[in-house]
SEPA-344901 format. One record per residue (C-alpha): y, x, z. Coordinates in steps of 0.5 Angstrom, whole numbers, padded with zeros to 4 digits, always signed. Layout:
% residues N
YXZ/...
***
This chain:
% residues 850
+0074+0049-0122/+0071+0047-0129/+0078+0051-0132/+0077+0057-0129/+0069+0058-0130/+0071+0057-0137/+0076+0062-0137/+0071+0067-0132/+0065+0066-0137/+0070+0067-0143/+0072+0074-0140/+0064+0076-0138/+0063+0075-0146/+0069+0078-0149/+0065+0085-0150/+0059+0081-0153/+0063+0076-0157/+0068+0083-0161/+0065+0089-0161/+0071+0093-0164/+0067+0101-0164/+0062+0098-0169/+0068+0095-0174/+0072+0100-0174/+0067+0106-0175/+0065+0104-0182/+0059+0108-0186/+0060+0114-0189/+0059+0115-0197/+0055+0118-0201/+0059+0124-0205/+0058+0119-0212/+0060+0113-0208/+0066+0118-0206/+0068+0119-0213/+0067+0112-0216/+0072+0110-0210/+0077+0115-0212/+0077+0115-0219/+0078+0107-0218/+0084+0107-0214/+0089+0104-0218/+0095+0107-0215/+0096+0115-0211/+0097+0111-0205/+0090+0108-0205/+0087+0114-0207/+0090+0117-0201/+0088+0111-0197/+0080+0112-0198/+0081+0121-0198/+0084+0120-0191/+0078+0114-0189/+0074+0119-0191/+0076+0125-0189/+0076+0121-0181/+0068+0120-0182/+0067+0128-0184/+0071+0130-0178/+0067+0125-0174/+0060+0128-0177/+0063+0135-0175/+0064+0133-0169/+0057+0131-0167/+0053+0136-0170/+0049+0133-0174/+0045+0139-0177/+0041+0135-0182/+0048+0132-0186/+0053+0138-0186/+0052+0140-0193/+0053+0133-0195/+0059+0132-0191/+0062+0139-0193/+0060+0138-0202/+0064+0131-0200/+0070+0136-0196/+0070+0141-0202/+0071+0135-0208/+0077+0133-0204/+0080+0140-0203/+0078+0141-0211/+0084+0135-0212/+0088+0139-0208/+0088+0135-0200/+0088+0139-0194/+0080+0141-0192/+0082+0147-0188/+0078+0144-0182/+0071+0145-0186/+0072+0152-0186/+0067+0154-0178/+0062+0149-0182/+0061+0154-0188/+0059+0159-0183/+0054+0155-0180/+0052+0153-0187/+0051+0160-0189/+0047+0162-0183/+0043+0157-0183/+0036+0159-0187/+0035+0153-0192/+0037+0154-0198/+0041+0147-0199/+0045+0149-0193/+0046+0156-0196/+0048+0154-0203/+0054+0149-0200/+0055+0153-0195/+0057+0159-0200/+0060+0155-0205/+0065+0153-0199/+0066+0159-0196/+0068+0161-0204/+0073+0155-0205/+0076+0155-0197/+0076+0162-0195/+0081+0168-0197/+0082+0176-0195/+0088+0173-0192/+0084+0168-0186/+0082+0173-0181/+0075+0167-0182/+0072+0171-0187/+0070+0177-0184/+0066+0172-0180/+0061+0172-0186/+0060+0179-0186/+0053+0180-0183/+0050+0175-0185/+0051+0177-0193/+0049+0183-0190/+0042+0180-0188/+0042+0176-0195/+0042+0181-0199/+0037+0186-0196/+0032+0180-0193/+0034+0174-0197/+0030+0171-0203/+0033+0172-0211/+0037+0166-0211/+0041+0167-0204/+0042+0174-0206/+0046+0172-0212/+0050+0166-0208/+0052+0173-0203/+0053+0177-0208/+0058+0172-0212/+0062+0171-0205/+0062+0178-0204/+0065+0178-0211/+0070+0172-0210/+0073+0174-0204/+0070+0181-0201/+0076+0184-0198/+0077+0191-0197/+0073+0192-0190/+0068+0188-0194/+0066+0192-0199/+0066+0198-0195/+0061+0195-0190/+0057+0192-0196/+0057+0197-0201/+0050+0201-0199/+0047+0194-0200/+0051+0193-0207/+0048+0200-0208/+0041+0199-0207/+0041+0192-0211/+0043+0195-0217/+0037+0198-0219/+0033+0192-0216/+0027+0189-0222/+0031+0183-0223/+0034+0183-0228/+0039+0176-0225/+0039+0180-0219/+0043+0186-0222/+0047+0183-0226/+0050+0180-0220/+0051+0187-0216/+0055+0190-0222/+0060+0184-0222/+0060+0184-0214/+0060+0193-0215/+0066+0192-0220/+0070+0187-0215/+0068+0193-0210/+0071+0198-0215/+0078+0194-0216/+0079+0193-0208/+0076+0201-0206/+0077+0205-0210/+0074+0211-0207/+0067+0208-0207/+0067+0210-0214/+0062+0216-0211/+0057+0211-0210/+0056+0208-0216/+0057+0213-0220/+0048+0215-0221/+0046+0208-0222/+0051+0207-0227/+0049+0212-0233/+0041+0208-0231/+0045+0201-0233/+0047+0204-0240/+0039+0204-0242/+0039+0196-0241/+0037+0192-0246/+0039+0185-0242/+0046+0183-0245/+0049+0182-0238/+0046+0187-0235/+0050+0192-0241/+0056+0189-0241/+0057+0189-0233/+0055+0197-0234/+0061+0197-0239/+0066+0193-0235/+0064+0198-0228/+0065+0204-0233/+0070+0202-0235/+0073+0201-0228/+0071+0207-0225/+0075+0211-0231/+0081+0208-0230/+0081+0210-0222/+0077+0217-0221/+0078+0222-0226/+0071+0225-0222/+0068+0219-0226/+0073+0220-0232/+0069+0227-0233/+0063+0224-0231/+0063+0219-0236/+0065+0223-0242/+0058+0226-0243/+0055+0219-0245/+0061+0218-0251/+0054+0218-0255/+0050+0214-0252/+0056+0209-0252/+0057+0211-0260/+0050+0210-0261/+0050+0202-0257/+0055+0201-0262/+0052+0204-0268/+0046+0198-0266/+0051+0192-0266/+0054+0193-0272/+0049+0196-0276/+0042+0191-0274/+0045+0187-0268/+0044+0188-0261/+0041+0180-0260/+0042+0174-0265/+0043+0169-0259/+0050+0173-0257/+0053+0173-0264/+0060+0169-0266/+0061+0166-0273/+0056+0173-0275/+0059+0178-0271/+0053+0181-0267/+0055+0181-0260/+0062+0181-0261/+0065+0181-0253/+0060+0187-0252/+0064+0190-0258/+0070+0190-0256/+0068+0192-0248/+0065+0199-0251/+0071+0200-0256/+0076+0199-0249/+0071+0204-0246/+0071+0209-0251/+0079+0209-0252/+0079+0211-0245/+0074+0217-0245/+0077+0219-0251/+0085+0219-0249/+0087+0227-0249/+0081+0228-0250/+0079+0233-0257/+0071+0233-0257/+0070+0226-0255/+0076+0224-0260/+0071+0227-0266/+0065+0225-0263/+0067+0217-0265/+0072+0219-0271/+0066+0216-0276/+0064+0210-0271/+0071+0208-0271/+0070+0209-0279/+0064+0204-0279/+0067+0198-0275/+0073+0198-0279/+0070+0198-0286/+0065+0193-0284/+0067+0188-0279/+0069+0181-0283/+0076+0179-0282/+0075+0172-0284/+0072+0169-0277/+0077+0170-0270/+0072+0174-0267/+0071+0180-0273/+0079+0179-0272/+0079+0181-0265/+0074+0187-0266/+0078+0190-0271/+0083+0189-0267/+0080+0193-0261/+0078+0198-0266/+0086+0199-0268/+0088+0200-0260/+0082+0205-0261/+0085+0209-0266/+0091+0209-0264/+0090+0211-0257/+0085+0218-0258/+0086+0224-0262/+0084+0221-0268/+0084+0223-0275/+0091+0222-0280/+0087+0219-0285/+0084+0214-0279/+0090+0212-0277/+0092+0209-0284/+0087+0205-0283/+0088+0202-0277/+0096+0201-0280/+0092+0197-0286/+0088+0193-0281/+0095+0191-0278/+0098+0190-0285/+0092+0186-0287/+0093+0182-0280/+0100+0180-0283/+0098+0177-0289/+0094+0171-0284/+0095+0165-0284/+0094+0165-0277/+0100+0166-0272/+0097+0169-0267/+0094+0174-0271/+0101+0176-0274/+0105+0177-0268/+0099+0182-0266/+0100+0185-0272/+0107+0185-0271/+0107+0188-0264/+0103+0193-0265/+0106+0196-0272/+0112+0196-0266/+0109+0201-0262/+0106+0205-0268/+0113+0206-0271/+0115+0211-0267/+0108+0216-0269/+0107+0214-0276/+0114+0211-0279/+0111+0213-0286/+0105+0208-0286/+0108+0203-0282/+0114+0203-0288/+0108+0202-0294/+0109+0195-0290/+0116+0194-0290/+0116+0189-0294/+0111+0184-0291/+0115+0185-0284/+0121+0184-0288/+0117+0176-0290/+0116+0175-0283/+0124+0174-0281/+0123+0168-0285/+0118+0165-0279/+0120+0158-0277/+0117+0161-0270/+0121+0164-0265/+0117+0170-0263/+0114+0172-0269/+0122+0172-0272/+0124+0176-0266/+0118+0182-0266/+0119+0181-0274/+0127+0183-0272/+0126+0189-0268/+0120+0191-0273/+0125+0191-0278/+0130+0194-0275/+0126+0201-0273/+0124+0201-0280/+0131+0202-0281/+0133+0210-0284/+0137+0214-0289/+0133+0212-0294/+0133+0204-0294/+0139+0202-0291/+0143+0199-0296/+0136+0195-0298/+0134+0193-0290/+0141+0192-0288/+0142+0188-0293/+0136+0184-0292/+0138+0183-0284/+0145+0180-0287/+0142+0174-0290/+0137+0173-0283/+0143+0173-0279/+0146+0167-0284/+0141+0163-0282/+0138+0166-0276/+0137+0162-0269/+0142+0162-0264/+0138+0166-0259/+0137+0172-0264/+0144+0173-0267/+0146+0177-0262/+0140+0182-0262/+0141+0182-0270/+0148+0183-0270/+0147+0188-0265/+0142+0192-0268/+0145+0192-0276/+0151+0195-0272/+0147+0200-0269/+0144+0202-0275/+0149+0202-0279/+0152+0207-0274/+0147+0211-0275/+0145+0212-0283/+0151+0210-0286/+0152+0213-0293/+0159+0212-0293/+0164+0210-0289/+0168+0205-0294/+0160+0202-0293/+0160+0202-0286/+0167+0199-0286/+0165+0193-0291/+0159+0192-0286/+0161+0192-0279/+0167+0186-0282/+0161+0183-0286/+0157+0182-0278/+0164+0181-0275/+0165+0175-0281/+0158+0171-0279/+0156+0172-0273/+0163+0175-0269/+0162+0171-0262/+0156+0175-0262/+0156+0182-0262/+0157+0187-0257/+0163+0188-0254/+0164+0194-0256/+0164+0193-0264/+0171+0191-0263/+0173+0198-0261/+0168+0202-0266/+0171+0199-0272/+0178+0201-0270/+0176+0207-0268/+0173+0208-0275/+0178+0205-0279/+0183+0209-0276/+0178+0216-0277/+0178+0214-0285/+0186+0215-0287/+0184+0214-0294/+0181+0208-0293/+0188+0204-0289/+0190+0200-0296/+0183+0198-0296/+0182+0196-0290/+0189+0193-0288/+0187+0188-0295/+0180+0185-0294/+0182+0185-0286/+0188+0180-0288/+0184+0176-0293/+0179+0175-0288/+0183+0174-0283/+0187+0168-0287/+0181+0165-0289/+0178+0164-0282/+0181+0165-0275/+0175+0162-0271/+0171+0169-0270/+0174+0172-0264/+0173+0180-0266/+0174+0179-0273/+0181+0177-0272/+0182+0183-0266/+0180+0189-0271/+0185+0185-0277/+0191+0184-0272/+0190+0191-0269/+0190+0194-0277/+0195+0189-0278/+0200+0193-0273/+0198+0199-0275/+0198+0199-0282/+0203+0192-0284/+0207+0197-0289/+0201+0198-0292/+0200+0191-0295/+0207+0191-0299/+0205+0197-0302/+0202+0196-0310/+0201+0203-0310/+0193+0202-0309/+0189+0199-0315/+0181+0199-0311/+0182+0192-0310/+0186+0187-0313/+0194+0185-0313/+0196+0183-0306/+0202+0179-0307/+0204+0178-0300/+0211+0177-0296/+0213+0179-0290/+0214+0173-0288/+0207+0170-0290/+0204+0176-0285/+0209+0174-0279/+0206+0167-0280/+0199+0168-0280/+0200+0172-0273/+0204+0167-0271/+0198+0162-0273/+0193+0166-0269/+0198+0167-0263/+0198+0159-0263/+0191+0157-0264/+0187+0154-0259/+0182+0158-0262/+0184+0165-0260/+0182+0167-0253/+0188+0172-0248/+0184+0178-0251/+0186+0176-0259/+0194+0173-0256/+0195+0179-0254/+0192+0184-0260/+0197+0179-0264/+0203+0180-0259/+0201+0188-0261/+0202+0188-0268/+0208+0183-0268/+0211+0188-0264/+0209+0194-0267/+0211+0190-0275/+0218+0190-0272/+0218+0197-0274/+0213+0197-0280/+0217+0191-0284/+0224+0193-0286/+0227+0185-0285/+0231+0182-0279/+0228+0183-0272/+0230+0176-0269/+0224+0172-0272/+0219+0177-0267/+0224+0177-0262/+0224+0170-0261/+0217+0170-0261/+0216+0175-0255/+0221+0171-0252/+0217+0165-0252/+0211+0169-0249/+0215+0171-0244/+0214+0165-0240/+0207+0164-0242/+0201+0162-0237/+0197+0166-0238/+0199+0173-0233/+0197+0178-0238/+0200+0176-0244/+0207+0174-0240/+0207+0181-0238/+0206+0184-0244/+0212+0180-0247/+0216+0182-0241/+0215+0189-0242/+0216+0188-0251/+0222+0185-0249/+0225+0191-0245/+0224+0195-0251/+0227+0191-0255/+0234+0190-0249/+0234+0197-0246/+0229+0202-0250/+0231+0200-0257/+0233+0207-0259/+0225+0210-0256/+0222+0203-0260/+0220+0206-0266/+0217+0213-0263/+0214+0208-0258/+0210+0204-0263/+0207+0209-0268/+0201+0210-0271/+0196+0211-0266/+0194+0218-0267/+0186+0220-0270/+0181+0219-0266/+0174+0224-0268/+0168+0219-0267/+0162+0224-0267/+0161+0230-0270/+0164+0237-0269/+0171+0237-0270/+0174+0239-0277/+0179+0243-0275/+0178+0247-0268/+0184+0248-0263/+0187+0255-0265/+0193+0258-0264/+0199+0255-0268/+0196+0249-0270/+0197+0242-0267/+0193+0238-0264/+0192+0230-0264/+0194+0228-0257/+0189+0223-0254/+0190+0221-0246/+0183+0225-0245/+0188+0231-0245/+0192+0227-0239/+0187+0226-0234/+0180+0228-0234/+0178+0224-0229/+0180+0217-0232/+0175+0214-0234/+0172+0215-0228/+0175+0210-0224/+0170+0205-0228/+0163+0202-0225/+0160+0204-0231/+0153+0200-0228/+0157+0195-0224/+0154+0198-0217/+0155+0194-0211/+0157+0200-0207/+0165+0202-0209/+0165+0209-0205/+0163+0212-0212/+0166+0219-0211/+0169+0222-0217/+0163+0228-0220/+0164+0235-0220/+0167+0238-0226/+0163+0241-0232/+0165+0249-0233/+0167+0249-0240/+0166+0257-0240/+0163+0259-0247/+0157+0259-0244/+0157+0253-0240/+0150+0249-0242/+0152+0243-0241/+0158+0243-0246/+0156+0240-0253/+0151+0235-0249/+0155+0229-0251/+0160+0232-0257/+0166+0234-0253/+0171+0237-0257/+0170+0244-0254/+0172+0252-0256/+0165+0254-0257/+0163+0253-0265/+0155+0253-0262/+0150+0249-0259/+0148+0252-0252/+0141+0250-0249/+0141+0244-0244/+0137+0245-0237/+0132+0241-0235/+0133+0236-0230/+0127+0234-0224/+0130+0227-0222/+0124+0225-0218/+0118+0228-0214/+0113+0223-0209/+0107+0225-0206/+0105+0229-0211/+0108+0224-0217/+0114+0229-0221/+0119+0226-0227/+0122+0231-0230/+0127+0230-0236/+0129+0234-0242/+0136+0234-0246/+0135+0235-0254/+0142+0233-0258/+0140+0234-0265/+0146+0237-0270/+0145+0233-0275/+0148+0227-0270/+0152+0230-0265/+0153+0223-0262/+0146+0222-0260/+0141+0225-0254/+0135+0225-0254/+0132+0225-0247/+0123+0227-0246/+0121+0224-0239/+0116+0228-0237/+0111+0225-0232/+0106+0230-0228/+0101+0229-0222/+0099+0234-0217/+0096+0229-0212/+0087+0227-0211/+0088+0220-0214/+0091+0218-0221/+0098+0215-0223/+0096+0208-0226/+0099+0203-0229/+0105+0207-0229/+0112+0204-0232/+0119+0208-0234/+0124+0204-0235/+0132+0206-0235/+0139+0202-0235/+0146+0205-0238/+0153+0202-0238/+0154+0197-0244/+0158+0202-0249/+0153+0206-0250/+0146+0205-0253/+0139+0206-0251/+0133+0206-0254/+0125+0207-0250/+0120+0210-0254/+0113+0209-0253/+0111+0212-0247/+0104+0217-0249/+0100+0212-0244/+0099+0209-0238/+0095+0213-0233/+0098+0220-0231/+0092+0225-0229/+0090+0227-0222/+0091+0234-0221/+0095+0237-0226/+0091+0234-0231/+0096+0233-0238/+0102+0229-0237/+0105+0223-0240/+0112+0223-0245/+0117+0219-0245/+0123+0219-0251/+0129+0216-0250/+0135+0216-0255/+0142+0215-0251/+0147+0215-0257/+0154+0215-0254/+0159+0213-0261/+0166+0213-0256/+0163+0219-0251/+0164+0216-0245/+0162+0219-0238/+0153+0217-0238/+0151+0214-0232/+0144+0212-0231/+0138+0208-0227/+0132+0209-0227/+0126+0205-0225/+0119+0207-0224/+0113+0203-0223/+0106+0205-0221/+0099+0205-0217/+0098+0210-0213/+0092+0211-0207/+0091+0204-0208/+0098+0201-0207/+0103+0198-0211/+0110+0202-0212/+0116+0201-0214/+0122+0205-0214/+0130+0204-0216/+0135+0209-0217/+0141+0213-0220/+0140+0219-0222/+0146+0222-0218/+0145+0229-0222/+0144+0227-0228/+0152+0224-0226/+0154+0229-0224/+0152+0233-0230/+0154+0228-0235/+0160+0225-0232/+0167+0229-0234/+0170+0230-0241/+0171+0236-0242/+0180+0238-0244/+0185+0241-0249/+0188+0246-0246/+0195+0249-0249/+0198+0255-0247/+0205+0252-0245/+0207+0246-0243/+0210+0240-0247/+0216+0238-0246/+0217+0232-0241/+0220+0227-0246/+0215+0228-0251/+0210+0227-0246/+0212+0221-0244/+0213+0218-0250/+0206+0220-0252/+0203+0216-0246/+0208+0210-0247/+0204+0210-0254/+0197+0209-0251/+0200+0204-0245/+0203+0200-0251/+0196+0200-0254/+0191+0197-0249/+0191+0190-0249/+0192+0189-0242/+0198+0189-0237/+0202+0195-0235/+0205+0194-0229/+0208+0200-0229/+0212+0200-0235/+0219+0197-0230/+0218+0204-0226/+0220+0210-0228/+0216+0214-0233/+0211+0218-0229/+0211+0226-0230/+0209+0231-0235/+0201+0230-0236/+0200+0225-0231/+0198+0218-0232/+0199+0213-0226/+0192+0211-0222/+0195+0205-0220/+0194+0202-0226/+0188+0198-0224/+0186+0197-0232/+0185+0205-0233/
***
């Protein structure tokens, strides 16, 4: 039938008519069409489109073997992987490149291998051998492309298979070659470190090049060698006149015009060789003499008006500082830096600023000559530089200046940012702790803190200032006056009114007196204080802390005032339904005193006894004389209910007590009130020994400040291999204060060379129980370690305040009426106050607060 011949003709010519193969496969790009492609998408979806068409091709291509245009395929696969697209798949394809004897083929074939393949791809150890025939076989191009991947992605088994060839390249004519090899010996170093053996002949020959690559590559692998082999270290120290004399030529006549910067001659070169010469002369006496005069040279002839003579001087400063220089020397380099904080340049002051920090601690004087550039730098509208210009501040802060550079802190923290109150506030305390001329300044300045920036001082400024008002009885009037005035002025700064409200409480009388004539008349009711009370007790401001220092000191104002109780009882009664679990409880308890107790009311609420803070103490327990009662003397393990370092683990058992012999070492290490007038020597402590690597730490409490612990960690390596990059750190609880010093360096020697010291400075104003962590962090033997630990000896030593002891015993009524009194002041509940009283010399531990 016609129909069906038609149909049979139309499916016998079907294949002919659409030849589907040749549609689909479209051909391939070239890499410039490629990019064109690709920077004209208008969208990413476009984009991916033609990167996946493309991508299609490459695979095809690979899949056939077409020898001819692999590294075309492969230079397009390695644009793609460059904005970020998966191009795993090439990796094969930069091995059969890299093998492969055309030159073009080697070039794309290394490049890939350098983008595509890591140590962490097991395909990278597959290139091993033909590196190897390139570089002892190949021409000078290919033997820099091998020696740059060896460079780029060499791993450890590389490097120590490929090491002799690298050796022998060193020293090959060419001076292209050779530069690729010290850079390809210095990966080497930094992956190995024992291959420093091998390198250390060629290395001293390299010194002689004139070529400016070839040099500085020696510098860098010098330098690489020292920091990991102290064999090498002691090597290299024989050439500090070489090296003096390469940088007597660049400053004096110039090493090549075509490397100079804005009129330095060379000055990448310069700073490598003043890296070098600050590790040869670290520790060192000789090598620090023999560059004395050439460190001189640089610093008073290097221009500063271009960032490149900035950043030698800069080097130089590091320089200095770092070797055993002479005194005159290190003021110059103090100079440097203070010329650097008169730059306009902010990067420059922060410089400036970080490294007058570190200097601080080891020439205080020269850096004070500068105070008041550092004290300009607090008004910097750049956060970091006003933050490291705090912290320079604050440790140029002593006895001789403190009223002058408190004075100075003050006004920044009226108009500092908010991130850096707490650190400003916190510091002019700590200071003010430490050099206060008097104690009438020291109160006059902890209220001015606490008025600017209350909300953001340390928790324990609160319980500094009373323990400190309550030590100054010649200064309750003062106090009690400017407290209530700034407490009537403002009820907004949370400590503020807690220091007021609790000397309120204690010293309310005193306010109705017009005995005292340092300030002016204060003529004030008893009703006006209730009132302000009752204001702060009702403010949204105030947090349950503040209601209930409040609540305290209206209860204890029902024995201060002579006028009628009932205003105070209806106010506790009020609180005695109150929300709050805390302050209901508190309420409770006032009100049973008030029903029940009110013959003990008056004996309870007394004044709180004196409290020594710091020092020895001014009259030494005797015979016949009466001891202030302190809730120490009840218990001497209640304060180790407390987690000071809020550790996970609740097991914590309770330390060992100290002896208290006269001859006990440990009695005066954190001012504990003791029988013994002198100071006994304080043993060392071995906190730390790992393959060789020993921390030890040593104890010094400086008579002139009892309160304050000096602790010199010292590390020191018996092990073949130095300590590197070597970091101690320490942690203590909150109510204490520490301070680390700059460490002396960074590398601790191999074989018993000179250790490396540490200072840190605990001070301990409420003598509490010292617990610390520590943290380490350093290379050894090629590897990264990190160790976190307490030092559970050092608890134990530090751990129990020692005890009064009388020779008989109190009378039970007294003593429960001394611990009633200490209950009555802690802001918190006490759910034991409805039970009986406890016995004599007991204090419950059920009280979860203690």
């Amino acid at each position: 039938m016609p129909g069906e011949e038609s149909l049979q003709r139309g499916w016998s010519h079907r294949p002919a008519a659409l030849p589907r193969p040749a549609r689909m496969v479209l051909p391939s790009l070239k890499l410039q069409e490629l990019i064109q492609e690709i920077r004209g998408a208008k969208t990413q979806a476009q984009e991916r489109e033609v990167i996946q068409k493309e991508c299609a091709h490459i695979r095809a291509a690979f899949r056939e073997g077409d020898a001819p245009q692999r590294h075309r395929q492969l230079a397009k696969l390695l644009y793609v992987h460059m904005l970020g697209y998966p191009a795993h798949f090439g990796q094969m394809e930069c091995l059969k490149l890299i093998a492969s004897p055309r030159f073009t083929d080697k070039r794309v074939g290394y490049l890939g291998a350098m983008l595509l393949l890591d140590e962490r791809q097991d395909a990278h150890l597959l290139i091993t051998n033909s590196i190897k025939n390139d570089l002892s076989q190949g021409t000078q191009p290919v033997q820099g492309l091998a020696l740059c991947t060896l460079s780029t992605t060499g791993s450890a088994e590389m490097c120590r298979d490929l090491a002799s060839e690298v050796e022998k390249l060193l020293l090959r004519p060419s001076p292209y070659v050779r530069k690729k090899a010290v850079l390809a010996a210095v990966h080497m170093i930094r992956k190995v470190p024992e291959l420093s053996d091998i390198f250390l002949p060629p290395c001293t020959q390299l010194l002689h090049e004139r070529h400016h690559g070839i040099l500085m590559g020696a510098v860098t692998l010098i330098t690489e060698l020292c920091e990991r082999s102290p064999a090498a270290l002691t090597h290299f120290r024989q050439v500090v006149p070489q090296l003096v004399q390469i940088l007597r030529t660049l400053v004096i006549s110039g090493y090549s015009t075509e490397h100079s910067v804005a009129g330095v001659s060379d000055p990448f070169l310069q700073v490598q060789v003043l890296k070098l010469l600050r590790i040869l002369g670290r520790n060192h006496e000789e090598s620090s003499e023999a560059m004395n005069d050439m460190l001189a040279q640089v610093a008073t002839n290097t221009d500063t008006s271009r960032n490149a003579g900035n950043a030698v001087l800069y080097e130089t400063v590091l320089t200095i500082v770092d070797i055993r220089s002479a005194s005159g020397l290190r003021v110059l380099a103090v100079n440097i830096l203070g010329r650097f904080l008169l730059n306009n340049d902010k990067n420059i002051r922060y410089v400036a600023l970080t490294s007058l920090l570190r200097l601080v601690q080891s020439d205080h004087s020269a850096v004070q000559r500068h105070r008041p550039t550092v004290v300009e730098c607090l008004r910097e509208t750049d956060a970091s530089l006003s933050r490291r210009a705090l912290e320079l501040s604050l440790a140029l802060v002593n006895s001789s200046n403190i009223r002058s550079m408190t004075q100075e802190l003050q006004g920044f923290l009226e108009f500092c940012p908010v991130d850096l109150r707490a650190d400003c506030a916190s510091g002019i305390l700590l200071a003010a702790e430490r050099f206060a001329p008097t104690k009438r300044w020291h109160i006059d300045t902890i209220m001015r803190v606490l008025t600017t920036a209350g909300a953001h001082v340390r928790d324990d400024a609160v319980a500094n200032l009373t323990q400190l008002i309550g030590g100054a009885e010649e200064l309750h009037a003062y106090s009690v006056r400017r407290l209530y005035n700034a407490l009537a002025a403002d009820i907004s700064q949370q400590p503020l009114v807690q220091v007021a409200a609790w000397c309120i409480g204690e010293y309310g009388e005193l306010l109705l007196s017009e005995s005292y004539e340092e300030t002016e008349p204060l003529q004030v009711q008893e009703e006006e204080v209730l009132m302000l009370l009752e204001k702060v007790l009702q403010s949204h401001l105030s947090l349950p802390a503040t209601r209930g220092y409040a609540l305290t000191a209206l209860m204890k104002l029902s024995t201060r005032f002579q006028g009628d109780n009932n205003r105070i009882r209806r106010v506790v009664s009020i609180y005695g339904s109150c929300l709050d679990i805390e302050l209901q409880q508190r309420a409770v308890e006032y009100n049973a005193l008030f029903r029940k107790y009110d013959h003990m009311r008056s004996a309870i609420l007394e004044k709180m006894p004196l409290v020594e803070h710091g020092g020895p103490q001014d009259d030494e327990p005797g015979e016949g004389k009466e001891q202030p009662w302190s809730p120490k003397r009840e218990t001497s393990n209640l304060l180790d209910l407390l987690d000071l370092l809020d550790s996970a683990s609740g097991d914590a058992q309770p330390p060992p007590a100290l002896d208290l012999m006269p001859g006990g070492s440990l009695l005066h290490l954190l001012d504990l009130p003791s029988n013994t007038p002198s100071l006994a020597p304080i043993p060392g402590l071995k906190v730390f020994d790992r393959e060789g690597l020993q921390i030890s730490l040593s104890f010094v409490r400086p008579p002139e400040t009892p309160a304050l612990l000096l602790i010199t960690a010292t590390a020191s390596n018996t092990s073949k291999s130095d300590v590197t990059h070597f970091v101690f750190q320490a942690a203590v609880p909150k109510s204490f204060q520490l301070q680390l010093q700059i460490p002396s360096g960074d590398t601790v020697p191999a074989q018993g060379g000179p250790p490396i010291t540490q200072v840190l400075r605990v001070l301990n104003p409420n003598k509490a129980p010292l617990r610390m962590r520590l943290r380490l962090a350093y290379n050894h033997f090629g590897q990264s370690v990190q160790e976190i630990f307490e030092g559970r000896n050092l608890s134990q030593k530090f751990t129990q305040d020692p005890v009064y002891h009388r020779g008989s015993k109190e009378d039970t009524s007294t003593s429960d009426i001394r611990i009633l009194v200490f209950l009555a002041e802690l802001p918190t509940s006490f759910p034991y106050l409805h039970s009986p009283p406890p016995p004599t010399g007991e204090i419950p531990t059920a009280c979860p607060h203690l």
